[in-house]
C-alpha positions as CSV (number, residue, x, y, z in Angstrom):
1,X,105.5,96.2,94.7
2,X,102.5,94.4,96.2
3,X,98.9,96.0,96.7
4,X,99.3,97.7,100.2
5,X,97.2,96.7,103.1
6,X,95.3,100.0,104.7
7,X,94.8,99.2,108.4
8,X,93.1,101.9,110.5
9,X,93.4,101.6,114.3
10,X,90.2,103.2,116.0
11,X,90.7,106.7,118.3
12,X,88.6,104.3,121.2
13,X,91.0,102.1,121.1
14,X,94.2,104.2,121.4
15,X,92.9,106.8,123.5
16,X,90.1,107.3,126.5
17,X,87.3,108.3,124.2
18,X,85.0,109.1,127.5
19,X,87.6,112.0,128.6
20,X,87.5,115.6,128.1
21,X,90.6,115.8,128.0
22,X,93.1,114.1,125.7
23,X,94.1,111.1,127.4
24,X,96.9,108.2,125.9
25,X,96.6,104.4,126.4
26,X,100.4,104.1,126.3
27,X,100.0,100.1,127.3
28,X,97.8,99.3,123.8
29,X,99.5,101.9,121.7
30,X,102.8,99.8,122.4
31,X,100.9,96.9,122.2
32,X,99.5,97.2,118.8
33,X,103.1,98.7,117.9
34,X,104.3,95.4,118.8
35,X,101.9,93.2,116.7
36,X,102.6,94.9,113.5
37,X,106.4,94.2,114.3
38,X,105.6,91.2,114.7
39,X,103.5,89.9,112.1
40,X,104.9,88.4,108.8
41,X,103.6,90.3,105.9
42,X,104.8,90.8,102.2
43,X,102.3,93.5,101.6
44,X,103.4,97.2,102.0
45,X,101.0,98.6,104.9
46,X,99.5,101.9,105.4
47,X,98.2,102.5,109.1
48,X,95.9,104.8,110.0
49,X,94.6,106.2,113.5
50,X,91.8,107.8,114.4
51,X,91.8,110.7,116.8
52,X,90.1,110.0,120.1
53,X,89.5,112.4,123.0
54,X,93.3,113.8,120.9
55,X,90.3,115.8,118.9
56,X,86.4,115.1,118.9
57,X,86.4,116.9,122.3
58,X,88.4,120.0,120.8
59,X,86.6,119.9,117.7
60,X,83.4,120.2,119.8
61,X,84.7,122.4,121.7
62,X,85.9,124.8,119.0
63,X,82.2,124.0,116.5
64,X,84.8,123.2,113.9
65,X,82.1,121.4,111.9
66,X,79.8,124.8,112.5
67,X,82.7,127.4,112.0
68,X,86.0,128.6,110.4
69,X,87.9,129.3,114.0
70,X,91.9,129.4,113.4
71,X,92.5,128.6,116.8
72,X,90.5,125.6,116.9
73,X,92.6,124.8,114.2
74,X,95.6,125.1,115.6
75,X,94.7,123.5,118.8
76,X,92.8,120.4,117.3
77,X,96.1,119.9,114.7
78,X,98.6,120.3,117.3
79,X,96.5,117.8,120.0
80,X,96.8,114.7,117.1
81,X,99.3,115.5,116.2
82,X,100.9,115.0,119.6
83,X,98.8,111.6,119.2
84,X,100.1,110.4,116.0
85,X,103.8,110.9,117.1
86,X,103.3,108.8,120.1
87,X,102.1,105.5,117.7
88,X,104.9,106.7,115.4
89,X,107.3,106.5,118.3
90,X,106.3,103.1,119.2
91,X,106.2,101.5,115.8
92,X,109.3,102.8,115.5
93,X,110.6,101.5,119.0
94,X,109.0,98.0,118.2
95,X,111.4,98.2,114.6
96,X,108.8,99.2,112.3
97,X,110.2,101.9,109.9
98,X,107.2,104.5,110.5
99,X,107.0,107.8,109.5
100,X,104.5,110.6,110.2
101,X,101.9,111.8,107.5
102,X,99.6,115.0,108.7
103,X,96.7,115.0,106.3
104,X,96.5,118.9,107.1
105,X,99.6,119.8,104.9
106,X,98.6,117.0,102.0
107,X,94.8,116.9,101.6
108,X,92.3,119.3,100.5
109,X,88.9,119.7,101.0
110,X,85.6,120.8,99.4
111,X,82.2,120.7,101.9
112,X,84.1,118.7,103.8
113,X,85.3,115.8,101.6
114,X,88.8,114.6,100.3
115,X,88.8,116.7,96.6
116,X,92.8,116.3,96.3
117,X,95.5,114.4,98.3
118,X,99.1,114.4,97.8
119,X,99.4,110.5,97.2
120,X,103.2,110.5,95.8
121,X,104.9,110.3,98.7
122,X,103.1,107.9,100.2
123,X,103.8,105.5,97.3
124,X,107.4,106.8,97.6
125,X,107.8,105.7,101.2
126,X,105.4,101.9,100.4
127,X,108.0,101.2,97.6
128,X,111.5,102.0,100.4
129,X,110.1,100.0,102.6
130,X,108.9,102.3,104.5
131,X,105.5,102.3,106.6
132,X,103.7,105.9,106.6
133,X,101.2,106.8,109.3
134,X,98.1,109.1,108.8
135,X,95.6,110.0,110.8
136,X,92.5,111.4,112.1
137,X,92.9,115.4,111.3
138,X,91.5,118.9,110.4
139,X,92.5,119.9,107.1
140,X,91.3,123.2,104.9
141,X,88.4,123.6,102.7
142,X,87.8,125.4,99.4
143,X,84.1,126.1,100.6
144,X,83.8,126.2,104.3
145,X,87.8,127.6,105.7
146,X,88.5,124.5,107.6
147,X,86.6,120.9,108.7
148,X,87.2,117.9,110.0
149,X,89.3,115.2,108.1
150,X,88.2,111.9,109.6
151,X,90.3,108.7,109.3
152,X,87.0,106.9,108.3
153,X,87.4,109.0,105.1
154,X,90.9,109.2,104.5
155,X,90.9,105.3,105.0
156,X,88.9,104.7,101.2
157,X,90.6,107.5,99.5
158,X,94.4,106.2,99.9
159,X,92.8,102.6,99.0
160,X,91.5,103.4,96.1
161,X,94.9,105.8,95.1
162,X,96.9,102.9,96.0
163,X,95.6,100.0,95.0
164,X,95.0,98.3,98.2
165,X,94.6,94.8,98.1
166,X,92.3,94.6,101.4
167,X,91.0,97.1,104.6
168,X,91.4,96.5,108.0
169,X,89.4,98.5,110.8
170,X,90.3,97.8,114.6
171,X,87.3,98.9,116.4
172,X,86.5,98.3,120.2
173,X,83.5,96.1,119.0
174,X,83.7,93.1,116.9
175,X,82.4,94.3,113.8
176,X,78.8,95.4,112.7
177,X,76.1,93.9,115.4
178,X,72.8,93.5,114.4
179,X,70.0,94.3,116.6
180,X,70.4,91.4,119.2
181,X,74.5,92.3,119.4
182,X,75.3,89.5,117.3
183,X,77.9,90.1,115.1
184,X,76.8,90.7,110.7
185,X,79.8,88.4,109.4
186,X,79.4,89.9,105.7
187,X,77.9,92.9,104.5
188,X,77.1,93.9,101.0
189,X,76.0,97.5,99.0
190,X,72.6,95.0,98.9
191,X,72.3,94.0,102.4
192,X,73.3,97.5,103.7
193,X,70.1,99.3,103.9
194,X,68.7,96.5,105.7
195,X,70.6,96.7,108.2
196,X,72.0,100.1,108.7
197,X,69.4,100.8,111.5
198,X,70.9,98.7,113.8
199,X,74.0,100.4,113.5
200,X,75.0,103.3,115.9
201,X,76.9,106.2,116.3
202,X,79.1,106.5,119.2
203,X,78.9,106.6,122.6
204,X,81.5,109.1,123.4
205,X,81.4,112.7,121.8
206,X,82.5,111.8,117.8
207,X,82.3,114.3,115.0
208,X,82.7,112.1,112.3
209,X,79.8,109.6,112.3
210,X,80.7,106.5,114.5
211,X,80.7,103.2,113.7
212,X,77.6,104.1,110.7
213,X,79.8,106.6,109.3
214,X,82.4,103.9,108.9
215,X,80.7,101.4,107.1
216,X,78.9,103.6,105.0
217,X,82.4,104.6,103.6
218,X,83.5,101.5,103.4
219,X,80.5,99.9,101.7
220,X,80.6,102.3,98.9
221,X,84.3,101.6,98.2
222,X,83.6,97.9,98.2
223,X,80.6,98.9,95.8
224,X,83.0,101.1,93.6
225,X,86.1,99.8,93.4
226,X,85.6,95.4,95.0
227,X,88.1,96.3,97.8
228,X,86.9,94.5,100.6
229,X,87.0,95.6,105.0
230,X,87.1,93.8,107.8
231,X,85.6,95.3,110.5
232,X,87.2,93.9,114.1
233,X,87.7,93.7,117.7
234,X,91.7,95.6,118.3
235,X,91.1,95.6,121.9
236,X,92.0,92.1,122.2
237,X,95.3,91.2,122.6
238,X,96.5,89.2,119.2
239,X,94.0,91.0,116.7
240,X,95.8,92.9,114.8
241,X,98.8,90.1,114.1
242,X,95.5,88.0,112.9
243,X,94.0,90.5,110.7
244,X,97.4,91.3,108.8
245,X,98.1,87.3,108.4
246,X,94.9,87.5,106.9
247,X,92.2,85.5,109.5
248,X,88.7,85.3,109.7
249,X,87.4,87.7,111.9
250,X,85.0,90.4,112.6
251,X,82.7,91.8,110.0
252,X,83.7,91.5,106.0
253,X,82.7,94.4,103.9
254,X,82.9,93.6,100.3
255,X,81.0,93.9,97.0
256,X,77.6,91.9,95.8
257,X,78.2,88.3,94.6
């Protein structure tokens, strides 16, 4: 089997981040469904979505990050979940063999990050052909009940377990800006710090860190283990067809030369 590609899709870009209430962008979901149909890859590919207004606003809502509350719990799990089987549903419509993975009933927690996943069947469903989608979550935790589980984290972890030959992240900007909104074309674990003032949270309510929290992850895996991210615009129609034949685009995230 070849080295899998991760490729996260951004909760701003599926969903209305801005509502208080979860709120679908049917039009891109099937959009996006229809560019990784489309797009001639050997590599096995893991997707990955991030929440969106499907649970940052419940999370909120609920202090989740603050507090163990099993109905917050419930809510927030049932809510992206309700998301995730809408992407799966188009995938599958489009002709992509997708199935559902809900990192509440594989992944553990301790203060809040990943200390055990349930990998296997992921592997199991890469090396069928199949294409398994994860998401944005809440998940338990040894120390505090219950947290968050963002995609941002889950992204790293199932590289590193699998092997992945290269990350793809679709936000709704292209890449990391630098203070004048130009776009950073590479970033290092030696240029980081030198820039990681010009990069911002979110704009919308997000309890996982923003577009920071994102390449902080990333820039430690690239430090750790030389897989390399690109960081890019999935609003625009064409994007993600680009990224997964392997273009130039967006912000690259990869270890010091």
């Amino acid at each position: 089997m070849n080295r899998p590609i991760v490729l996260k899709i951004g909760g701003s870009i599926i969903t209305d981040k801005s509502s208080a209430v979860p709120k679908a962008l049917p039009g891109t979901i099937e959009r996006i469904a229809k560019e990784v149909a489309g797009a001639s890859v050997s590599n096995p590919l893991i997707l990955v979505h991030g929440a969106g207004s499907f649970g940052h606003s419940l999370a909120k809502q609920f202090k989740l990050k603050e507090q163990f509350d099993a109905k917050g719990l419930i809510e927030t799990h049932r809510s992206v979940k309700s998301l995730n089987a809408m992407v799966v549903d188009a995938l599958v419509s489009a002709g992509v063999p997708a199935l559902p993975v809900h990192p509440l009933s594989c992944a553990m927690l301790k203060q809040g990050r990943i200390s055990d996943m349930q990998t296997a069947p992921i592997y199991e469903m890469l090396n069928r052909g199949l294409v398994p989608v994860l998401h944005g979550d809440v998940a338990m935790d040894s120390m505090r009940g219950a947290d968050i589980l963002s995609g941002d984290q889950i992204v790293p972890y199932v590289a590193r377990k699998m092997g992945a030959e290269r990350i793809g992240i679709g936000s709704n900007i292209d890449g990391v800006l630098d203070n004048e909104g130009q776009n950073i074309p590479v970033v290092t674990p030696a240029t980081f710090d030198g820039i990681r003032k010009y990069i911002g949270g979110s704009s919308h309510t997000d309890v996982t860190g923003g577009m920071l929290g994102k390449v902080q992850e990333l820039v430690e895996l690239a430090g750790m283990s030389g897989i390399s991210s690109r960081i890019f615009d999935a609003s625009a129609a064409g994007s993600i067809t680009r990224f997964l034949q392997g273009e130039t685009m967006g912000t690259l995230i990869q270890k010091n030369k």
